[in-house]
N, C-alpha and C positions, 0 to 999 in steps of 0.2 A: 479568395481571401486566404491568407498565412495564416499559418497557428498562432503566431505573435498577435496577428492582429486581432484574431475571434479570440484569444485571452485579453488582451485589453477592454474588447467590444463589452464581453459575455461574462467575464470573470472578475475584471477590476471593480473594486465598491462591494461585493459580496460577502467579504468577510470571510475568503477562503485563501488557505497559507500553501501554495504549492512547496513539495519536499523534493527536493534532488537529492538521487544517490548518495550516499557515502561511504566510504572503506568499511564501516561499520556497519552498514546495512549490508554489503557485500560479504564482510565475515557471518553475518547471523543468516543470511542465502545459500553461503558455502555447506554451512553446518545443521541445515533444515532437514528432516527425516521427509522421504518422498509420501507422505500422506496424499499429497496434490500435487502433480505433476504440471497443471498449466503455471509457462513461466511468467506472466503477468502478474497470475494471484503470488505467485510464490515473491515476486519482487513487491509487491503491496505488503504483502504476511510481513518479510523480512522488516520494512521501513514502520510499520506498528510494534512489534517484537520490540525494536531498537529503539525506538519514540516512548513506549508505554503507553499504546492508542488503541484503544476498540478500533476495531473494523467493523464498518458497512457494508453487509456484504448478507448474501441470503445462500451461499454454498457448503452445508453443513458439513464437506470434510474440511474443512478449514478450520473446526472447532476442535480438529485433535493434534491440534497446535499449541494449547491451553495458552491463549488469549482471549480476550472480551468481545464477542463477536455479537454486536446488534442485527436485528433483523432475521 
């Protein structure tokens, strides 16, 4: 099974908004202080940062980000 397909399957109807990249997530990534070094988190941080979005997420250096971090 494709990604495309297990998002359609799994994801469509949910009521969840997938975000792609932008130059703007990318500037607030460039200019992130390394509190956290994995690049995943660091690309989710940046895309909340630039949104004004709590993060779901349970890895407490990511609160020295000073965003809304549930969980």
């Amino acid at each position: 099974m494709s990604f495309k397909d297990l998002l359609k399957d799994k994801v469509d109807g949910l009521d969840i908004e997938l975000f792609h990249m932008t130059a703007e997530h990318f500037d607030v990534l460039a200019g992130l202080p390394f509190h956290h070094r994995d690049p995943f988190n660091r690309l989710i941080l940046a895309q909340c940062l630039s949104e004004n979005l709590p993060l779901l997420n349970k890895d407490s250096a990511l609160s020295n980000y000073g965003l809304k971090r549930l969980w």
